[in-house]
GUTI-867608 format. One record per residue (C-alpha): residue in three letters; x, y, z; residue number from 1. Coordinates in steps of 0.2 Angstrom, whole numbers, plus 5000, padded with zeros to 4 digits. Each point is the difference from the previous one (the first is absolute). Last residue first. Layout:
<zados>
<zado residu="ALA" east="X" north="Y" up="Z" num="NUM"/>
...
</zados>
This chain:
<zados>
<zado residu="UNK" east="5084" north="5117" up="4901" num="270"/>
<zado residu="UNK" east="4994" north="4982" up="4992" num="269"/>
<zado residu="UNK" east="4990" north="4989" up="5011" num="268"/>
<zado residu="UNK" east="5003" north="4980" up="4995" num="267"/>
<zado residu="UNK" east="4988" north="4986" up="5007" num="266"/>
<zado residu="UNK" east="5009" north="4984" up="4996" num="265"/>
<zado residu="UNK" east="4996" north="4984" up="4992" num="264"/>
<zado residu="UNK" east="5018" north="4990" up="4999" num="263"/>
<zado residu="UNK" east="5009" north="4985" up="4993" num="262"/>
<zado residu="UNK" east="5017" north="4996" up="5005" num="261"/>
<zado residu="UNK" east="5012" north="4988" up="4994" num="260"/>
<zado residu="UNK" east="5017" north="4994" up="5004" num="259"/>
<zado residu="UNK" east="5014" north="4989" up="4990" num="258"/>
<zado residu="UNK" east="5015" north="4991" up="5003" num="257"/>
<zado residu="UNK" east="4993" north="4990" up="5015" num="256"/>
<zado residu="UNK" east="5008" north="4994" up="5014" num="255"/>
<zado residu="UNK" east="5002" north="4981" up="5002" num="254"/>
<zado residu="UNK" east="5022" north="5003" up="5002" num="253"/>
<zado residu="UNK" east="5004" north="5018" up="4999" num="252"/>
<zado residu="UNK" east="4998" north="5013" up="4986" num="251"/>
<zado residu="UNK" east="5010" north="5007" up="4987" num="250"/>
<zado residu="UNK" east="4990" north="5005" up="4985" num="249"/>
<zado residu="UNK" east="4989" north="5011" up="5009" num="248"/>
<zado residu="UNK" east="4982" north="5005" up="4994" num="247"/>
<zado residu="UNK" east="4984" north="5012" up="5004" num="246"/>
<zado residu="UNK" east="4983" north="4998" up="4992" num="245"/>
<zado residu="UNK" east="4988" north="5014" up="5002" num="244"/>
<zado residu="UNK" east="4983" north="5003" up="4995" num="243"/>
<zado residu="UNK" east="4989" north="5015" up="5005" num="242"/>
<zado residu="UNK" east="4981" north="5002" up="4999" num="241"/>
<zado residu="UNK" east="4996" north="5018" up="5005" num="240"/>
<zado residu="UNK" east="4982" north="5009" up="5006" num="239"/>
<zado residu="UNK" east="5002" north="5019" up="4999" num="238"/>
<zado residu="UNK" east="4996" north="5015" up="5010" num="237"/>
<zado residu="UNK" east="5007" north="5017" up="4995" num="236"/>
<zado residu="UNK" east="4985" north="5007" up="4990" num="235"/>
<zado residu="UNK" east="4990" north="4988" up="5003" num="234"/>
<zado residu="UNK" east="4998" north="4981" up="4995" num="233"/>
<zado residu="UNK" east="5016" north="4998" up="4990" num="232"/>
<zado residu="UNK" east="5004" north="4983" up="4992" num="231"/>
<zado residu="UNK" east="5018" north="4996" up="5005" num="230"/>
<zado residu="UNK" east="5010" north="4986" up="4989" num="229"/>
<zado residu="UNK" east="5018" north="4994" up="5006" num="228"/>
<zado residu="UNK" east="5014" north="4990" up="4994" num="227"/>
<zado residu="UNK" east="5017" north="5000" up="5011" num="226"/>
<zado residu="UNK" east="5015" north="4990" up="4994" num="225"/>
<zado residu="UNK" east="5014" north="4995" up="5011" num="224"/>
<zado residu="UNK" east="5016" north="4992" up="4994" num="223"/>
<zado residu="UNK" east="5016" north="4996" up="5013" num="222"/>
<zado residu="UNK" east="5016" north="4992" up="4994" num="221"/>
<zado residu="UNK" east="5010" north="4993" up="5010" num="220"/>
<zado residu="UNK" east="5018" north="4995" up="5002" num="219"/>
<zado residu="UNK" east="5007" north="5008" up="4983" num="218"/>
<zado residu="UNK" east="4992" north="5017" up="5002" num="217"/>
<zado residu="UNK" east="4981" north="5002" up="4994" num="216"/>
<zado residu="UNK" east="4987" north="5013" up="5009" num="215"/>
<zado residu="UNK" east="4986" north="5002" up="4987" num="214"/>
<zado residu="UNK" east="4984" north="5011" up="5004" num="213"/>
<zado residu="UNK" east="4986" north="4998" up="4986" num="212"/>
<zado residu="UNK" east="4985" north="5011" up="5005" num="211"/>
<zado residu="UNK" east="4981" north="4999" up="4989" num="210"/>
<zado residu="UNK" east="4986" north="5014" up="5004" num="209"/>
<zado residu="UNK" east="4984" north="4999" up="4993" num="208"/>
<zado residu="UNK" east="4984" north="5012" up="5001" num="207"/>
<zado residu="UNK" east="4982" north="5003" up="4999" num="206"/>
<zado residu="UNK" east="4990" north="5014" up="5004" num="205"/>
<zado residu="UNK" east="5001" north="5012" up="4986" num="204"/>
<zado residu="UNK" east="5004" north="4983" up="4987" num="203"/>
<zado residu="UNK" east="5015" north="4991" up="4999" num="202"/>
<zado residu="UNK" east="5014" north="5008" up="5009" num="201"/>
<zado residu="UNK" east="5018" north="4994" up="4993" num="200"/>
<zado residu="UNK" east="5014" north="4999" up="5013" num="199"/>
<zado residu="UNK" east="5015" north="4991" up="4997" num="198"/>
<zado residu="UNK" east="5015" north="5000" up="5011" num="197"/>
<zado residu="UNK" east="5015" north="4990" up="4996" num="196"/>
<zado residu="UNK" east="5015" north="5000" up="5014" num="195"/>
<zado residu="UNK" east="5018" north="4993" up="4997" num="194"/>
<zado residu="UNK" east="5015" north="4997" up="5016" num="193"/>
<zado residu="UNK" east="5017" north="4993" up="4995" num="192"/>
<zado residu="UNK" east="5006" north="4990" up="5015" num="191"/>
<zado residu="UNK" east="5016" north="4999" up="5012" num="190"/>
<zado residu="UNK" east="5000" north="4990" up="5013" num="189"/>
<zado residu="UNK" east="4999" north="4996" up="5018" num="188"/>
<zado residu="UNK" east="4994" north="4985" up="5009" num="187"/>
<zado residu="UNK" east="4995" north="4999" up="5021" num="186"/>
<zado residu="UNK" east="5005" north="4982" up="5007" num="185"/>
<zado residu="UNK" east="4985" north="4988" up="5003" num="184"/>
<zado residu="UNK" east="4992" north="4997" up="5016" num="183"/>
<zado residu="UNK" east="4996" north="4981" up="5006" num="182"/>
<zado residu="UNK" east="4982" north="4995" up="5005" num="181"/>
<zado residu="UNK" east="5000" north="4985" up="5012" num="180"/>
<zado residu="UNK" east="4988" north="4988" up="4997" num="179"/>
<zado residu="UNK" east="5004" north="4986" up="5014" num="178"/>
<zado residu="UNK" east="5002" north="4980" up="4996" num="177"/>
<zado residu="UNK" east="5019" north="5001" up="5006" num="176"/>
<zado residu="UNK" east="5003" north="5013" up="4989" num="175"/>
<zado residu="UNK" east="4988" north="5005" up="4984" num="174"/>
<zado residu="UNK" east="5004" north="5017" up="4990" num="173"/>
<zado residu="UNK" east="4990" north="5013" up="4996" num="172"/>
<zado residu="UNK" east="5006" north="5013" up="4990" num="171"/>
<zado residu="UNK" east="4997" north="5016" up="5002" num="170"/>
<zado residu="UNK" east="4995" north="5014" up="4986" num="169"/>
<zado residu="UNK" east="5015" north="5008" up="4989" num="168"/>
<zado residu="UNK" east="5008" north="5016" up="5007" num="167"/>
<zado residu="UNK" east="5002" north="5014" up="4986" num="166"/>
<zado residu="UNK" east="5010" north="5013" up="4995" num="165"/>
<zado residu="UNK" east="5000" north="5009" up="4985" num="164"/>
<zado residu="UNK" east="5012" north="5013" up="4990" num="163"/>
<zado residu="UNK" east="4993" north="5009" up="4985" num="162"/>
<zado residu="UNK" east="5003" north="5002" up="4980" num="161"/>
<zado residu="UNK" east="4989" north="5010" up="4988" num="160"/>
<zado residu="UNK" east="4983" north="4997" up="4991" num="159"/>
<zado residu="UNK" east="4984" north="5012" up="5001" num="158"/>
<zado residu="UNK" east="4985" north="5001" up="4987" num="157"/>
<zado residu="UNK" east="4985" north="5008" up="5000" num="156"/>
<zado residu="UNK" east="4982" north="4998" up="4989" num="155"/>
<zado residu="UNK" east="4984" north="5010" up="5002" num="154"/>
<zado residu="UNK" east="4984" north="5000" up="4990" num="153"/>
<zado residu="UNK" east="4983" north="5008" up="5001" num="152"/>
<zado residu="UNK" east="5003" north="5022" up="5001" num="151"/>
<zado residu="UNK" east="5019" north="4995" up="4992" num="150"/>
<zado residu="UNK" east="5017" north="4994" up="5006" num="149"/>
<zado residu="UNK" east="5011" north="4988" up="4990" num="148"/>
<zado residu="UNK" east="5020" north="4997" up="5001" num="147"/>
<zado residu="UNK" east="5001" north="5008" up="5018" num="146"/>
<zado residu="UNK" east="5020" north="4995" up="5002" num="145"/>
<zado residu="UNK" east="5007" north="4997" up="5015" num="144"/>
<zado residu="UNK" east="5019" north="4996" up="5006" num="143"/>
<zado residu="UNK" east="5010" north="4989" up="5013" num="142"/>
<zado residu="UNK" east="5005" north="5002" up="5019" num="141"/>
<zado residu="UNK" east="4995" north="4985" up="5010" num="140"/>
<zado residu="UNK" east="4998" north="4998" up="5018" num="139"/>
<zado residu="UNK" east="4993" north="4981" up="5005" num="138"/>
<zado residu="UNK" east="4994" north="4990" up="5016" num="137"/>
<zado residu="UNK" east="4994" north="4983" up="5004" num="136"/>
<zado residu="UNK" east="4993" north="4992" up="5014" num="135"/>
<zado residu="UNK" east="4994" north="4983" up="5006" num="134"/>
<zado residu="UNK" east="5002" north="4994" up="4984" num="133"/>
<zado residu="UNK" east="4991" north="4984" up="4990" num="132"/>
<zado residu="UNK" east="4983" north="5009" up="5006" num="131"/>
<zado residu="UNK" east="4991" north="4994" up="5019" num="130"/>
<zado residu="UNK" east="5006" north="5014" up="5011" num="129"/>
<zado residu="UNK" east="5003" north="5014" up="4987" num="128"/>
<zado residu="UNK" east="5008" north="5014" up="5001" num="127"/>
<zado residu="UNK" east="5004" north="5013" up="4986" num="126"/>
<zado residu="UNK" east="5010" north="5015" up="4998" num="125"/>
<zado residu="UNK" east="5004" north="5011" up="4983" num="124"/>
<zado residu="UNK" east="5008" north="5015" up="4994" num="123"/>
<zado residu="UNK" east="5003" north="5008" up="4984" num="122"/>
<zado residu="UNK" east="5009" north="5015" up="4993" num="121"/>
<zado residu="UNK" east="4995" north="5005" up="4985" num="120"/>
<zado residu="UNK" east="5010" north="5012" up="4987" num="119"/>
<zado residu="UNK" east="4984" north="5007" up="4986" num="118"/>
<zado residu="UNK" east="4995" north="5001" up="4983" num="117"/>
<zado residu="UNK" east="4981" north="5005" up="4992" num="116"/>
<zado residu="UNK" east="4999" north="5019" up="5004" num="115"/>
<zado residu="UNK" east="5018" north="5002" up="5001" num="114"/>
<zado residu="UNK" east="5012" north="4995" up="5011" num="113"/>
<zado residu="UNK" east="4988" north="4996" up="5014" num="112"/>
<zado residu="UNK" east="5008" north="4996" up="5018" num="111"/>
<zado residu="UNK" east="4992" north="4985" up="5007" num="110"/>
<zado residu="UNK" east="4998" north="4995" up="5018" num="109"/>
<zado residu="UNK" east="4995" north="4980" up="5003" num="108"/>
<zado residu="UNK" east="4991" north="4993" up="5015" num="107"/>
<zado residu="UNK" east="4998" north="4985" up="5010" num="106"/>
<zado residu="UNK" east="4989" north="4989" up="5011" num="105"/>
<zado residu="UNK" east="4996" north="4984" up="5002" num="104"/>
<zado residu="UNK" east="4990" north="4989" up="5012" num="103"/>
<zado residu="UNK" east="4997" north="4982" up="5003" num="102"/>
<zado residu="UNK" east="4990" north="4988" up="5010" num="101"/>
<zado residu="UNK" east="4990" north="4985" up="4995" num="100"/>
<zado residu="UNK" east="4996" north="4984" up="5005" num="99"/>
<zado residu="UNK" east="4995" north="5007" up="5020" num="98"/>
<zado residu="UNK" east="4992" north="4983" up="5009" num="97"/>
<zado residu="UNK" east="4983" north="4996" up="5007" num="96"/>
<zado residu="UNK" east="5002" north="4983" up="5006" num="95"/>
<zado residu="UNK" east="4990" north="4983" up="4993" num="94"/>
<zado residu="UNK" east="5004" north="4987" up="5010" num="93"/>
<zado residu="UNK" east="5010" north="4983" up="5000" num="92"/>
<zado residu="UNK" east="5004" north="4987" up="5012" num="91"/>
<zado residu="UNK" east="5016" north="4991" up="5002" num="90"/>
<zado residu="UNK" east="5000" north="5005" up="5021" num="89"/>
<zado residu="UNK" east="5014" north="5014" up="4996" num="88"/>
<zado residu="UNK" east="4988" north="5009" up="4989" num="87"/>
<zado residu="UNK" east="4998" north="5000" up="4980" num="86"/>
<zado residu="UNK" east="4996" north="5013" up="4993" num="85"/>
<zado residu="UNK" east="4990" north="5003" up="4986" num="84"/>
<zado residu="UNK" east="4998" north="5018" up="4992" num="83"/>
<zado residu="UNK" east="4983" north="5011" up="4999" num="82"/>
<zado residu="UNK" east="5005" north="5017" up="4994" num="81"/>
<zado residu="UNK" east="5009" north="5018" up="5004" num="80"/>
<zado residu="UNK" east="5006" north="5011" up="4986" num="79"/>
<zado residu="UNK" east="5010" north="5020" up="5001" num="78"/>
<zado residu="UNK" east="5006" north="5008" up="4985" num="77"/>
<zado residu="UNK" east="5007" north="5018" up="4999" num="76"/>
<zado residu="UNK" east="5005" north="5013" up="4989" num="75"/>
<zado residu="UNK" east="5010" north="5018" up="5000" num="74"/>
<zado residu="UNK" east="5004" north="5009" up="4986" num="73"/>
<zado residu="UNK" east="5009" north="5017" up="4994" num="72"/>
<zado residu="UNK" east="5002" north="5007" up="4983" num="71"/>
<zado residu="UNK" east="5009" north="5015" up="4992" num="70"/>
<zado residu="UNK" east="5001" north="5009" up="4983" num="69"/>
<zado residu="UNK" east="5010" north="5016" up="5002" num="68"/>
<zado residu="UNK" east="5002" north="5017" up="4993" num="67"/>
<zado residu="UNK" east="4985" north="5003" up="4985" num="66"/>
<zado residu="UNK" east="4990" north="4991" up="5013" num="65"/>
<zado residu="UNK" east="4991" north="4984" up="5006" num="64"/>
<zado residu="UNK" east="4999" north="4993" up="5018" num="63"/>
<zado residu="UNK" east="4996" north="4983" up="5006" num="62"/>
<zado residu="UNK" east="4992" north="4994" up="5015" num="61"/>
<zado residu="UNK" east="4994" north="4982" up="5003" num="60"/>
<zado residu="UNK" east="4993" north="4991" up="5015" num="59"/>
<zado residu="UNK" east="4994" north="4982" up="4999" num="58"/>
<zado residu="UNK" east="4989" north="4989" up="5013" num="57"/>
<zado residu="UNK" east="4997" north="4980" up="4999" num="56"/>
<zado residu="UNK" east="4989" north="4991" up="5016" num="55"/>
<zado residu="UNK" east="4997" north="4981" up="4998" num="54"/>
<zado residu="UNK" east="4992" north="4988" up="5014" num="53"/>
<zado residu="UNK" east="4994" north="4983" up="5001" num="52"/>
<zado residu="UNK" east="4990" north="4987" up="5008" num="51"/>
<zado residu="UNK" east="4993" north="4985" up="4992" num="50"/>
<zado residu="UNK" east="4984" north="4992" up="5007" num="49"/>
<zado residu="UNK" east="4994" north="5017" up="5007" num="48"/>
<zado residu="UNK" east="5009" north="5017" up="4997" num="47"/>
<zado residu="UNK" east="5006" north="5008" up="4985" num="46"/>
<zado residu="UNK" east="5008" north="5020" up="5000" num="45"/>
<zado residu="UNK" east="5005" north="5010" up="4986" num="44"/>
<zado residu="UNK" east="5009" north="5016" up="5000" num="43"/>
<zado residu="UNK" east="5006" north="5012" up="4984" num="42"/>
<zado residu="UNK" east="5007" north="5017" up="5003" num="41"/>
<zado residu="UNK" east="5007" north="5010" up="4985" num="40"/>
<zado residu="UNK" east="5008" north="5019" up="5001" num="39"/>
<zado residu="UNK" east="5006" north="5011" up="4987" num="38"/>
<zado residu="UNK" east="5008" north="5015" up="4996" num="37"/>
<zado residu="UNK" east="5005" north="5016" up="4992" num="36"/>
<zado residu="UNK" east="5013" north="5015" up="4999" num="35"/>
<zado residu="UNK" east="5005" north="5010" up="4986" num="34"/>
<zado residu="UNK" east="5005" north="5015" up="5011" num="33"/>
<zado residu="UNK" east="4983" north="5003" up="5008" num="32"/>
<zado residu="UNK" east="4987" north="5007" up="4988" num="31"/>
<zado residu="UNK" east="5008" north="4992" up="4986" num="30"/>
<zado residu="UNK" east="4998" north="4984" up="5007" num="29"/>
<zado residu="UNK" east="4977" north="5006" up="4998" num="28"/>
<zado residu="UNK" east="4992" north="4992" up="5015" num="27"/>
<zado residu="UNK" east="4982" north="4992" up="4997" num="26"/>
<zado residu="UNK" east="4987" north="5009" up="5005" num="25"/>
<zado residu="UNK" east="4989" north="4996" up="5015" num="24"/>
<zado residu="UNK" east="4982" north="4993" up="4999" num="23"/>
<zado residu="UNK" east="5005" north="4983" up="4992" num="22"/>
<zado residu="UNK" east="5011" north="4997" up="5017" num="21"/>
<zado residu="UNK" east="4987" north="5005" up="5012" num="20"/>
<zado residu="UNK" east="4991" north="4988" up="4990" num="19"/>
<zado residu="UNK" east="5013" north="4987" up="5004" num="18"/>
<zado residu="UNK" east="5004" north="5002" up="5017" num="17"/>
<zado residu="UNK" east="4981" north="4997" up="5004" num="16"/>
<zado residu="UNK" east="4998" north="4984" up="4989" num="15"/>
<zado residu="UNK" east="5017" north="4995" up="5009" num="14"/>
<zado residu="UNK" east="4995" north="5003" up="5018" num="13"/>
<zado residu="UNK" east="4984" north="4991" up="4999" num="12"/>
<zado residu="UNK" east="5009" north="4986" up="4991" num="11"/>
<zado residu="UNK" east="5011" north="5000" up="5016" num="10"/>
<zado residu="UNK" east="4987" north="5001" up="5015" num="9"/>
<zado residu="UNK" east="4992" north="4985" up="4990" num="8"/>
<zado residu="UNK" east="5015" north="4993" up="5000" num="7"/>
<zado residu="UNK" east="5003" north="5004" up="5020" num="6"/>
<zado residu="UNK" east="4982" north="4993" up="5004" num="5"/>
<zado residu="UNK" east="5003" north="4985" up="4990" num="4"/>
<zado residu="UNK" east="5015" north="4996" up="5010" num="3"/>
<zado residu="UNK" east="4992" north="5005" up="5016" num="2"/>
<zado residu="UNK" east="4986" north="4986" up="4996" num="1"/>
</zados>
């Protein structure tokens, strides 16, 4: 019963948040320095012969102008499910368990050349309890190029070397019939950094945004592709369906090279 009380609570809180958000104007970036943003919350809850809970939250700021072309990000992911464990006595039971936990953050600062060509400088950190690495880190420096911007379409490029560090996820190793979970040694290397960014809006109300992030040095190479479609329902409130699949080639023993996430978020733009 609270729980039904506290979405209801919720959806209550949304409808009103968004037509106080169709009411007010949207902000011009050339109002305020070029700057602009976004913010996407996503929350799912399931309770009764299967338990489980999902929350994903996204924040974006970007800035635009004859000077400088500048991005900022911060994400998170946090799961909890049903998984079996088996208790001291042999029996089992099902336990609420967290499946999911990570967050990244980064930004990059570019210094425009022209109107299309600019000097980047890159950052990135990531942390993930249940991925191939715990942690990893990059700072790259490299150069952008805008080759297509119009009212609809938008396409970027930036490619230039960078320096990563990395600590691959635990092993768990088996000694005298007791899991033990053993620490790896921290890795460093060089890599070559690359970004694609697409952005075609469809119709008034409809967009699509696709981002390729490459990370490759001789160790491990990193890929991460981002494809998104919001469909707006006010004037700064959208719904968004994002996919994104994230890969590294050097992993450990029974870990996967390959992660996916599928997401239906509520995104306010600002």
């Amino acid at each position: 019963m609270k729980k039904t009380l506290m979405a209801g609570a919720l959806l209550a809180a949304l409808a009103s948040f968004g037509a106080l958000a169709d009411d007010a104007a949207p902000s011009n970036p050339a109002d305020n320095g070029g700057w602009s943003g976004s913010g996407e919350f996503g929350f799912a809850s399931a309770y009764g012969n299967s338990r489980s809970e999902n929350i994903n939250a996204k924040l974006g700021l970007n800035q635009e102008n004859d000077m400088w072309k500048n991005n900022f990000f911060l994400t998170g992911l946090r799961s909890k499910a049903d998984v079996k464990v088996v208790d001291a006595n042999g029996n089992t039971t099902d336990q609420l368990t967290t499946t999911a936990n990570r967050y990244d953050l980064g930004a990059s600062v570019g210094f425009k050349l022209d109107p299309r060509s600019y000097i980047v400088t890159a950052t990135r950190y990531e942390h993930d309890d249940f991925g191939a690495n715990l942690w990893q880190s990059i700072i790259s420096v490299g150069y952008g190029y805008i080759a297509l911007k119009t009212e609809s379409t938008e396409l970027s490029f930036e490619a230039g070397p960078g320096y990563k560090r990395y600590r691959p996820a635990d092993l768990t190793e088996t000694v005298n019939g007791v899991s033990t979970r053993v620490q790896q040694d921290t890795q460093s290397e060089a890599v070559g950094r690359g970004l694609i960014n697409y952005k075609y809006r469809l119709t008034d109300n409809t967009a699509l945004e696709n981002t390729l992030l490459i990370e490759a040095g001789s160790q491990n190479k990193y890929y991460q592709n981002d494809i998104g479609m919001s469909v707006s329902m006010t004037k700064k409130v959208a719904l968004k369906l994002g996919y994104q699949v994230r890969y590294n080639s050097d992993v450990q023993q029974d870990t996967k090279h390959t992660d996916t996430l599928l997401t239906t978020n509520l995104l306010y733009n600002f």
